[in-house]
Each structure stands twice: as structure tokens, then as C-alpha cells.
KOLTOR-744308 format. One record per residue (C-alpha): residue number from 1; x, y, z. Coordinates in nm, 4 decimals. Example, Ala and Ser with C-alpha at 12.3 -4.5 7.8 and 13.67 -1.06 7.14 Angstrom:
2
{1 {1.2300 -0.4500 0.7800}}
{2 {1.3670 -0.1060 0.7140}}
END
This chain:
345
{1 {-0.4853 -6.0144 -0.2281}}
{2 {-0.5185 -5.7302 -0.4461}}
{3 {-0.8398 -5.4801 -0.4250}}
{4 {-1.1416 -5.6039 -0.6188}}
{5 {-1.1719 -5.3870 -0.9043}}
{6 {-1.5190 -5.2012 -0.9849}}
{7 {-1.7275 -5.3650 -1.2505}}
{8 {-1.9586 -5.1479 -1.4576}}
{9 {-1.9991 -4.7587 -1.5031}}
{10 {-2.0822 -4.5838 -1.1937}}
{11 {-2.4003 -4.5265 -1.1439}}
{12 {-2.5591 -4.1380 -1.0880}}
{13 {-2.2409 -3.9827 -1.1739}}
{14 {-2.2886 -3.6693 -1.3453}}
{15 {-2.0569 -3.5816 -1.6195}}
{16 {-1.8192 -3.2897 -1.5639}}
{17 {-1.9960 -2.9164 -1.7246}}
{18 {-1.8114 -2.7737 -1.9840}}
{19 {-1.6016 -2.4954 -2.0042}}
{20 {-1.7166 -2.2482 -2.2967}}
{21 {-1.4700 -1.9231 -2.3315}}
{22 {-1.5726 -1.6062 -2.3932}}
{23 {-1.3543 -1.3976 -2.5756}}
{24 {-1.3507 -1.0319 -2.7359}}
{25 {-1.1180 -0.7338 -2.7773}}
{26 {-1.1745 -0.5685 -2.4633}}
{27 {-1.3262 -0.7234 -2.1385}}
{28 {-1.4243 -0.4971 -1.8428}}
{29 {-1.4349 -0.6871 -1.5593}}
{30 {-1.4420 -0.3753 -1.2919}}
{31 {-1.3584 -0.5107 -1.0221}}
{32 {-1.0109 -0.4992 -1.2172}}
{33 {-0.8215 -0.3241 -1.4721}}
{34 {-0.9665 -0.3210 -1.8534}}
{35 {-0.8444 -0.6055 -2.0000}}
{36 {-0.6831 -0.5494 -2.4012}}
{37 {-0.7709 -0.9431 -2.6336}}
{38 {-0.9515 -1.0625 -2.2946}}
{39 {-1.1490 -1.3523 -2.2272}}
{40 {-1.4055 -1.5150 -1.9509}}
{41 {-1.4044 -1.8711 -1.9207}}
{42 {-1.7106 -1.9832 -1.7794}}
{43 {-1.8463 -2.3537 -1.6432}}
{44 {-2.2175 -2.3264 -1.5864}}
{45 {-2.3279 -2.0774 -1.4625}}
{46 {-2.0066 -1.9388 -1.2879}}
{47 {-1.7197 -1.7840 -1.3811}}
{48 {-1.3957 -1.9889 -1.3734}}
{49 {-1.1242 -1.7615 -1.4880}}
{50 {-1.0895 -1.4006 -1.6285}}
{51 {-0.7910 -1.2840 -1.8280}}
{52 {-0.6469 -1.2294 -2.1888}}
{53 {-0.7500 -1.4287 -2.4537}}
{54 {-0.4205 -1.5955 -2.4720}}
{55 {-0.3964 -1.7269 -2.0780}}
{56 {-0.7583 -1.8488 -2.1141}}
{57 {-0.7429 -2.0563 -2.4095}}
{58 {-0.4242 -2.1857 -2.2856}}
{59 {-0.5328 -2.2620 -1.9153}}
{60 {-0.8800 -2.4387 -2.1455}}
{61 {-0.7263 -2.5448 -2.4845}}
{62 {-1.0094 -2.7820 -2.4976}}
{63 {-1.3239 -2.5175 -2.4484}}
{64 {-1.5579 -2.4050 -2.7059}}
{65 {-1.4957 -2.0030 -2.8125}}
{66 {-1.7194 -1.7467 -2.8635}}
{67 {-1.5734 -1.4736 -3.0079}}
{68 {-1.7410 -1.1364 -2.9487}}
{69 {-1.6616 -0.7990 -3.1383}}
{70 {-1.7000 -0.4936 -2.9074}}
{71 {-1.6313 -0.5528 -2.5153}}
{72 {-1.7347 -0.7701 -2.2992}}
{73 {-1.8717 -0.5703 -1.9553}}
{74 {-2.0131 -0.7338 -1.6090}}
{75 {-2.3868 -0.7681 -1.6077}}
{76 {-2.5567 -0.4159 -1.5228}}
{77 {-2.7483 -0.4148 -1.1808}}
{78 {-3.0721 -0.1573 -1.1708}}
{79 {-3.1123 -0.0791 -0.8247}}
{80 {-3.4054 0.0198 -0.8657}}
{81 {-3.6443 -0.0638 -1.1539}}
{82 {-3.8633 0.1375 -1.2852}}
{83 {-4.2375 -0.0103 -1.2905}}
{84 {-4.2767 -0.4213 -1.2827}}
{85 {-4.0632 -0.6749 -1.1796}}
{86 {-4.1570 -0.9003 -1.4299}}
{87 {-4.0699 -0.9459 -1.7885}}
{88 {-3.7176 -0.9680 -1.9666}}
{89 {-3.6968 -0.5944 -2.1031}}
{90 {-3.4788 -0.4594 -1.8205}}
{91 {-3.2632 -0.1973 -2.0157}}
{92 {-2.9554 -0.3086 -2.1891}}
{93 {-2.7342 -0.5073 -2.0676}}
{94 {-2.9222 -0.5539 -1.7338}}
{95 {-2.8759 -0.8763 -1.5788}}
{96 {-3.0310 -0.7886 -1.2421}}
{97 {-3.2354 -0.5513 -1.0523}}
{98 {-3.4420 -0.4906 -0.7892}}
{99 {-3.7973 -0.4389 -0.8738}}
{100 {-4.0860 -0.3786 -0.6860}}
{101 {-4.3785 -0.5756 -0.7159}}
{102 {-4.7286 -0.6061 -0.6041}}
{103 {-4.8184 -0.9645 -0.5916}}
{104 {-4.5302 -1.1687 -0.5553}}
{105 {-4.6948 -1.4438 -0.8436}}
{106 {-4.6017 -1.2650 -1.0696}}
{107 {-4.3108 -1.4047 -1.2873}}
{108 {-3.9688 -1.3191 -1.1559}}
{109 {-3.8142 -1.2310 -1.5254}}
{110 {-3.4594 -1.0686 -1.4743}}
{111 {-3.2883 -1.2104 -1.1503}}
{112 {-3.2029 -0.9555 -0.9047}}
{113 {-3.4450 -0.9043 -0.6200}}
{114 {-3.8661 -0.8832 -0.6043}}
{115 {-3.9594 -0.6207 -0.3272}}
{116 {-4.2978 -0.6969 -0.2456}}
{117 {-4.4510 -0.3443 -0.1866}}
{118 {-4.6157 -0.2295 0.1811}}
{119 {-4.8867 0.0478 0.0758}}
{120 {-5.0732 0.0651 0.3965}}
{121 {-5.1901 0.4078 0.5114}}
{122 {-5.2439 0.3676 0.8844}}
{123 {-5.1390 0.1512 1.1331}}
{124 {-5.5158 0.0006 1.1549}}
{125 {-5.5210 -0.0688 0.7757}}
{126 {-5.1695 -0.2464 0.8434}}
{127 {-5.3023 -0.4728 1.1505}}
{128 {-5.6019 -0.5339 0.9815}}
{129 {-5.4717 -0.6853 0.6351}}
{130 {-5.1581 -0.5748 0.5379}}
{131 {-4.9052 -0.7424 0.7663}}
{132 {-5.0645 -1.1084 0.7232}}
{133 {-5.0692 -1.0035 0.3378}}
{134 {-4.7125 -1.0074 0.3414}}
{135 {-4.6106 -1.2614 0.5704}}
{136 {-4.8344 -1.4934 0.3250}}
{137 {-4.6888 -1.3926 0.0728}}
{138 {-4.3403 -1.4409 0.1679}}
{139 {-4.3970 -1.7751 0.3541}}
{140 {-4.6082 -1.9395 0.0312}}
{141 {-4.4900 -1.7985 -0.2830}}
{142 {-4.2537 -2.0183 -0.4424}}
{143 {-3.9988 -1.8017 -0.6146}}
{144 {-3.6849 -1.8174 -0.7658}}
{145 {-3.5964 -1.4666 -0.6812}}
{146 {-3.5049 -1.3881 -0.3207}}
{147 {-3.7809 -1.1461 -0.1858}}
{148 {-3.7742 -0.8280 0.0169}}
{149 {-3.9968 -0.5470 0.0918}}
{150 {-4.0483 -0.2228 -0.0244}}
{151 {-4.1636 0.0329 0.2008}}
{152 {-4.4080 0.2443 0.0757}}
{153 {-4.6488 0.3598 0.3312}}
{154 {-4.6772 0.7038 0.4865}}
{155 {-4.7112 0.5862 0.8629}}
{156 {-4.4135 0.5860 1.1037}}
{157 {-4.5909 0.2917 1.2933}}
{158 {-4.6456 0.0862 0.9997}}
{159 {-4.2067 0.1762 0.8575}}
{160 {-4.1050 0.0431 1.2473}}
{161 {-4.3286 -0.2904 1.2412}}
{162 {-4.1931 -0.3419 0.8702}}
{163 {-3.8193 -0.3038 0.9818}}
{164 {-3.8958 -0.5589 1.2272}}
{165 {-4.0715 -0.7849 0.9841}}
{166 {-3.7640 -0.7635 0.7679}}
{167 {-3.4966 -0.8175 1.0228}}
{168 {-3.7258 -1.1519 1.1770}}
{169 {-3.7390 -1.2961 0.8485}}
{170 {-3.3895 -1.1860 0.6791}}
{171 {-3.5378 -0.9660 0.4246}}
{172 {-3.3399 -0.6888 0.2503}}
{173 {-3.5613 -0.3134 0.1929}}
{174 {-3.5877 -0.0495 0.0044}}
{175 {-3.7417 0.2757 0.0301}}
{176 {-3.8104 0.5975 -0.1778}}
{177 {-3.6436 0.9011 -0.0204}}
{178 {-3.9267 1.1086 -0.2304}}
{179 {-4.1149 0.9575 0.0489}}
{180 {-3.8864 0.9888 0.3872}}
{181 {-3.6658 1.1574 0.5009}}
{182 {-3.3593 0.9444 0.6223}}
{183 {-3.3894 1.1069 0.9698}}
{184 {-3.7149 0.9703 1.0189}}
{185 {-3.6059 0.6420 0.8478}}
{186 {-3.3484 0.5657 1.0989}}
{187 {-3.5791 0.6952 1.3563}}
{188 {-3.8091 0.3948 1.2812}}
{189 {-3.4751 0.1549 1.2733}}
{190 {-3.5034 0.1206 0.8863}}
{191 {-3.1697 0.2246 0.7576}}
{192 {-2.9053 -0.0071 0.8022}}
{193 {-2.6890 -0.2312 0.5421}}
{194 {-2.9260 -0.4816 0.4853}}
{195 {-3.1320 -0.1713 0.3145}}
{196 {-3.0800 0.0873 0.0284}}
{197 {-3.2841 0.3853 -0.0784}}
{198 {-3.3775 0.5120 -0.4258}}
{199 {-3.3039 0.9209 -0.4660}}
{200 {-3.4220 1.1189 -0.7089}}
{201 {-3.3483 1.4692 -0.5354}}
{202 {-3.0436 1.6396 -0.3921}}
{203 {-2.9533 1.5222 -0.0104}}
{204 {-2.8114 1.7730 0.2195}}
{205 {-2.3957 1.6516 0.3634}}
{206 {-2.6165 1.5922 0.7157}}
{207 {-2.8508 1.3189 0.5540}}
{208 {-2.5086 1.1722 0.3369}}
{209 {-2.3448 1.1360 0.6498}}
{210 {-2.6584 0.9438 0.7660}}
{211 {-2.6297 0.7480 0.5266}}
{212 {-2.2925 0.6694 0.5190}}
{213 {-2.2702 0.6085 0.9403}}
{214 {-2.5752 0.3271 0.8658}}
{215 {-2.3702 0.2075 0.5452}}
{216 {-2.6800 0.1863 0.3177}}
{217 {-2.6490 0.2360 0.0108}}
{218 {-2.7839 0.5404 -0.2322}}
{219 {-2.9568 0.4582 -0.5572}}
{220 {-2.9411 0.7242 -0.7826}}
{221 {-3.2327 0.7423 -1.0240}}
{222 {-3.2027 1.0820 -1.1551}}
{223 {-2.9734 1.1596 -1.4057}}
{224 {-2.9355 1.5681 -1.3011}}
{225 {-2.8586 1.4836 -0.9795}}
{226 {-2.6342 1.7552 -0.8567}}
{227 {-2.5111 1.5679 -0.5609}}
{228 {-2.3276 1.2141 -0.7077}}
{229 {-1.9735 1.3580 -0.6911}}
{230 {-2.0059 1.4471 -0.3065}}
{231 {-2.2124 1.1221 -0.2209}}
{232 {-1.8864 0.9436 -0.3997}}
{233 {-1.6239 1.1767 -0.2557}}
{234 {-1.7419 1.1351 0.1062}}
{235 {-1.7589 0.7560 0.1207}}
{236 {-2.1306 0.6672 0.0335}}
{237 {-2.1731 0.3475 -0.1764}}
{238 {-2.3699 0.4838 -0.4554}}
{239 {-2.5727 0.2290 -0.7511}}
{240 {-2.8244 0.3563 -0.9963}}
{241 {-3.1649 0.2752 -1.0790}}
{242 {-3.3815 0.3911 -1.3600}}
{243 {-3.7469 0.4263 -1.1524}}
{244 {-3.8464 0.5959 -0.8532}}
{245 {-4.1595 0.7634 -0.7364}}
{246 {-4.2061 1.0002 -0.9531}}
{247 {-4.1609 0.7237 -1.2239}}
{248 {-3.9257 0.6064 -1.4724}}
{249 {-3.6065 0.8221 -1.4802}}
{250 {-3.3667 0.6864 -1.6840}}
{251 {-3.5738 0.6558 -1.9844}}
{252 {-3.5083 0.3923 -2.2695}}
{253 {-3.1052 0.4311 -2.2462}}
{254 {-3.1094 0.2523 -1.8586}}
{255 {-2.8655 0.2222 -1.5780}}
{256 {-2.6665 0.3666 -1.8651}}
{257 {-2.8465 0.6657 -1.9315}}
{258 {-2.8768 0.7839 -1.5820}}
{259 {-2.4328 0.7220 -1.6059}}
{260 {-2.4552 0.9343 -1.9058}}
{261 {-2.7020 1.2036 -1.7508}}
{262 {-2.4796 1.2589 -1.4546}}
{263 {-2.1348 1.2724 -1.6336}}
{264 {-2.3065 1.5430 -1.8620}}
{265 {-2.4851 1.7399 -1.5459}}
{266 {-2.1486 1.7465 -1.3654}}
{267 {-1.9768 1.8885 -1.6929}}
{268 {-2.2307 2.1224 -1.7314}}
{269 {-2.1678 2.2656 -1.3428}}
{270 {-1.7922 2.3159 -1.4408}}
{271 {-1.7184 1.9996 -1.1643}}
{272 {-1.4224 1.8107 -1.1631}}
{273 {-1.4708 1.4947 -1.3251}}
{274 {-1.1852 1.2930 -1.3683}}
{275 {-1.2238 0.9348 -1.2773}}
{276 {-1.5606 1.0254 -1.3318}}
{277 {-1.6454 0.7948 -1.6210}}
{278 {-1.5259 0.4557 -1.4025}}
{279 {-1.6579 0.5058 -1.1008}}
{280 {-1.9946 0.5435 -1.2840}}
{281 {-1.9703 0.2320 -1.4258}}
{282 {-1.8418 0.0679 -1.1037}}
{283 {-2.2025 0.2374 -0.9591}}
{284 {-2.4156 0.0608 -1.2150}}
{285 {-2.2393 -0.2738 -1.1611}}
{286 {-2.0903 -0.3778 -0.8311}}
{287 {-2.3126 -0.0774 -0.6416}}
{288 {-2.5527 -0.2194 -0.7756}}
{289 {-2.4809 -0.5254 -0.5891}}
{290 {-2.3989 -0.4164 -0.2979}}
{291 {-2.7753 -0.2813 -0.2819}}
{292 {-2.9433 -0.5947 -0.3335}}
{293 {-2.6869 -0.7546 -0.0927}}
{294 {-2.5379 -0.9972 -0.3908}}
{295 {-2.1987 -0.8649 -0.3956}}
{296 {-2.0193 -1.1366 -0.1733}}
{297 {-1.9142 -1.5278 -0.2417}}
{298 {-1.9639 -1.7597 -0.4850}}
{299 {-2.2076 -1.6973 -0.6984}}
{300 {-2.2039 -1.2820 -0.6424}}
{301 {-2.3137 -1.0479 -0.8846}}
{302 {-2.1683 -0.6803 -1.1022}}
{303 {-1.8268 -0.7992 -1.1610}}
{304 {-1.5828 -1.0431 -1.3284}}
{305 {-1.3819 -1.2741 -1.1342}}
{306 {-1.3197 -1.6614 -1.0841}}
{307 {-1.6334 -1.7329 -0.8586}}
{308 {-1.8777 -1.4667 -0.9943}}
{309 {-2.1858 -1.5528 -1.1380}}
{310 {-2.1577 -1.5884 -1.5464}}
{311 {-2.3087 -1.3049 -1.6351}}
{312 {-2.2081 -0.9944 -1.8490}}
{313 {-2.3256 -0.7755 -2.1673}}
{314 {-2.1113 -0.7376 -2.4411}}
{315 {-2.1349 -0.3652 -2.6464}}
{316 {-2.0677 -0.2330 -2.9533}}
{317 {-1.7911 -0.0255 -2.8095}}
{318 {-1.4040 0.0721 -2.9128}}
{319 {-1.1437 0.2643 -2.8327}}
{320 {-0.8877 0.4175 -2.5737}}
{321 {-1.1658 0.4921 -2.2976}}
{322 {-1.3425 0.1913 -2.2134}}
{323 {-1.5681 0.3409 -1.9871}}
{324 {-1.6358 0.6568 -2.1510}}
{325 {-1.7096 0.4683 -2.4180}}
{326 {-1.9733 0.2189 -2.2579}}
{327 {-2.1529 0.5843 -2.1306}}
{328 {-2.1961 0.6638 -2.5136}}
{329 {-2.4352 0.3798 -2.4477}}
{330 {-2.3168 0.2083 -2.7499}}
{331 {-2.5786 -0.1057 -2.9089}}
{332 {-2.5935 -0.3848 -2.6882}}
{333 {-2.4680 -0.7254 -2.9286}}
{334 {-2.5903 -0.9405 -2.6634}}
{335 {-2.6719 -1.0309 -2.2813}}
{336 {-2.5322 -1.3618 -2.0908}}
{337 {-2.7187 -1.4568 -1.7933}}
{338 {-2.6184 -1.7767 -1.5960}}
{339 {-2.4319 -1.8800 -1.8784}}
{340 {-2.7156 -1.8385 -2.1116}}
{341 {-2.6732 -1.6593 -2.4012}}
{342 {-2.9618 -1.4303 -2.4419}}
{343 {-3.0425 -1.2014 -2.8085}}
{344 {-2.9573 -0.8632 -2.8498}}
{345 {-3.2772 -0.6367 -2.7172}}
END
């Protein structure tokens, strides 16, 4: 006796996303070569394939198109964000960023990560009310945004209990090197690859190596920083941010204006920059997620790849030299995040 056949729609099924393509006539994935009449198909909030226009459409025929002028880049990652975490005015084309933050209520805006910051002065203070504050705070808040912490306080003490704090709960940190030195950092078991430090000052080839050995990664917020070609000659895994201590560095132009400060710097110093121009970019995108920790599986973040999560900036931007180009910080059209398209800043 043949099966019984199924009567009825299945229930609970949801129907299948749809695939929307994204197309322009240059895309810059980075994690591969510039791509001339490219495209990004995306389903959701993921990317499903990258490629020329032509290979897209054909592997989608059926997909809606958006057709961009300009060129299509990965999201920009701000390592570390100058003032609040909160709102959606991150800098152009910004699509993450780790920003520190105060009280962890407050509204995650751009995704990236929310560093809840550690201010207290003395061990006592810390035992007293600052250690419960946080653990609170990261047990209760419900937030989109993974958390971390950033460590701001001045005692040794208080930097080894916090180290431990992020370790027992899986937290990621970050710390201000206007603050510590790295010596004393790793001293109190801080450094590591599940942190990065923000920079704002030159670091001597001892602490790069430091650095390097503990493979955290070095967020450049200064745009004359003398030091970017060694830290990227010898092996460190640099990202840029646009805040620091001494406040916001890389004014209104962004990730992108600290890219374009250091290019310039370097020019001015009569240093070889060839190559230069990419491996900027490649800081402000996939450094960038390698210092929030967001740079592996499904779902990972400052690139363009089958897998990725869907989101990228498309520029105003032409011409033979794609990524000297984007560092002419050229208007931003428009900002996709998780799919959604967002306005032009």
C-alpha cells in the first residue's frame, strides 16, 4: 500500500528569506582582491555569495538588485570609539565598534562591543562597590551587544582581579596604553588575545614585541602616529579607533581619517609606503575585528565573503586605486547593517 500522502499546508513552516543582490562598479571585499562590476548577494542578514555582477545575478536570476554607484566596501570596525556607546552616529561607514560605556542600560546603537568601564581608584574602593557593580551589571542587563570591560583604573590590584573577572566570565578587554604600560599590563595577566589596547603614542620595538608574543592587538587612535609601519612590518595586528584618553582623535572623518592621517604622516617622514594604502584599510576593517574578537565563523565581521555578516558601506569613490581612493574619505551613499539598509549620514 502506497504512503499516505500529507493533507493540508504544513504547519509552522517558515518561508525561505530572500536573496536581495547588491551590486555596484567596484566591490572591496578585503579579505580578497578588488572586485571590477561586483556584486554581494545577501539572505538576511548574511552574506551568501561575493563576486562580479555577472556570476551573482546568474547564480540568483530570481533576486531583487540594488544597484549602487561608487563601491561597495566591508563595514568599518572602530576599535575604539570615541565617547558613548550609544547612538547611531558612529563615523561613516561604521558598522561596528567597541565603545565604552558607563552603565550598561544604555542603548547598544551600532553593534560591535559595549565595554563596561572599571574606574576604581584603590583596591578598597574596588572590594567595596566596584566589583559587585560589574558583575550586576553583566549578569542582569539584557543586551543585544556582547559586553566586556574596560579597564580604567590606576591600581595594579584592581587590573589583576579584573583580568580574572574577565577570563571567569568570557569577557573580552580593553585598555588605554595612555594609562599602562604593557609591561605592567602583562604583569597583572591582562594582555593576551582575548584583549586589545587603544594607542595614541609611539611604543618602543620592546613593548611591540610584547605585544606581538601575547598576540593582542594595537588600536591606533592617533593619526601622527610615527610607529604604524613598524607595528605592521614586525607582525602586530594593528585596527584603528577614533577615541582614546585624551579624547576623540580621529575627528569627524573616522576610522577613515585616522587611515588618512597616517598615510600622510608616513609621507611626510620620507617612509616607504607602498602597500601602504591597503593594509590601512585592511586595519580599519578585519583589524578591527580581530579586536573585538568577531573575526571568525558564521556570522563574523570587516570583510566580504559567503558566511560574513551582511554588512558594508558603499562610497562615492572611482578610479584605478580603490583604496587610495576610499582614504580620500570620499561621501558615504549609504550604510547596510544586517541586511538593513540604513540612510546616508
Amino acid at each position: 500500500m502506497p504512503p499516505a500522502k500529507r493533507a493540508g499546508p504544513v504547519l509552522n513552516r517558515r518561508a525561505p528569506l530572500p536573496v536581495v543582490v547588491h551590486s555596484s562598479p567596484l566591490v572591496l571585499p578585503v579579505c580578497a582582491d578588488p572586485i571590477r562590476d561586483g556584486a554581494v548577494a545577501l539572505k538576511g542578514d548574511r552574506v551568501v555569495e561575493v563576486g562580479t555582477r555577472a556570476s551573482v545575478t546568474t547564480s540568483f536570476p530570481a533576486a531583487e538588485e540594488l544597484r549602487w554607484t561608487g563601491m561597495i566596501v566591508a563595514g568599518l570596525v572602530d576599535a575604539r570609539a570615541a565617547g558613548s556607546a550609544s547612538g547611531l552616529a558612529a563615523g561613516p561607514g561604521v558598522t561596528a565598534r567597541a565603545g565604552v560605556v558607563s552603565d550598561l542600560a544604555e542603548p547598544a546603537g551600532v553593534p560591535g562591543i559595549s565595554y563596561v568601564e572599571v574606574t576604581s581608584a584603590s583596591e578598597e574602593e574596588w572590594e567595596t562597590r566596584g566589583r559587585d557593580a560589574v558583575i550586576t551589571a553583566i549578569r542582569e542587563v539584557d543586551r543585544p551587544c556582547p559586553v566586556g570591560i574596560a579597564a580604567h583604573t590606576p591600581d595594579p590590584q584592581v587590573l589583576e582581579d579584573v583580568a580574572v573577572l574577565a577570563r571567569t566570565f568570557g569577557l573580552r578587554l580593553l585598555v588605554d596604553l595612555d594609562r599602562h604600560s604593557p609591561a605592567a599590563l602583562d604583569e597583572a595577566g591582562v594582555l593576551g588575545p582575548l584583549c586589545h589596547v587603544a594607542v595614541s603614542r609611539p611604543l618602543d620595538p620592546g613593548e611591540r614585541k610584547l605585544l606581538r608574543l601575547r598576540k593582542t592587538v594595537v588600536a591606533v587612535c592617533a593619526s601622527p602616529a610615527p610607529d604604524v609601519l613598524a607595528l605592521l612590518d614586525e607582525g602586530n595586528t594593528v585596527a584603528l579607533g577614533t577615541g582614546a584618553d585624551g579624547g576623540p582623535t580621529g575627528g569627524t572623518g573616522g576610522v577613515l581619517g585616522v587611515a588618512r592621517g597616517i598615510r600622510q604622516h608616513a609621507r611626510e617622514l620620507g617612509l616607504r609606503t607602498r602597500g601602504l594604502d591597503g593594509r590601512l584599510v585592511a586595519a580599519a576593517t578585519m583589524g578591527g575585528a580581530r579586536a573585538l574578537g568577531m573575526h571568525r565563523g558564521k556570522g563574523r565581521i570587516g570583510s566580504l565573503a559567503p558566511g560574513t555578516r551582511a554588512d558594508f558601506a558603499v562610497f562615492d569613490a572611482r578610479g584605478r586605486y580603490p583604496y587610495a581612493a576610499l582614504l580620500a574619505q570620499p561621501p558615504c551613499l549609504g550604510t547596510v547593517l544586517g541586511g538593513t539598509v540604513l540612510p546616508a549620514a
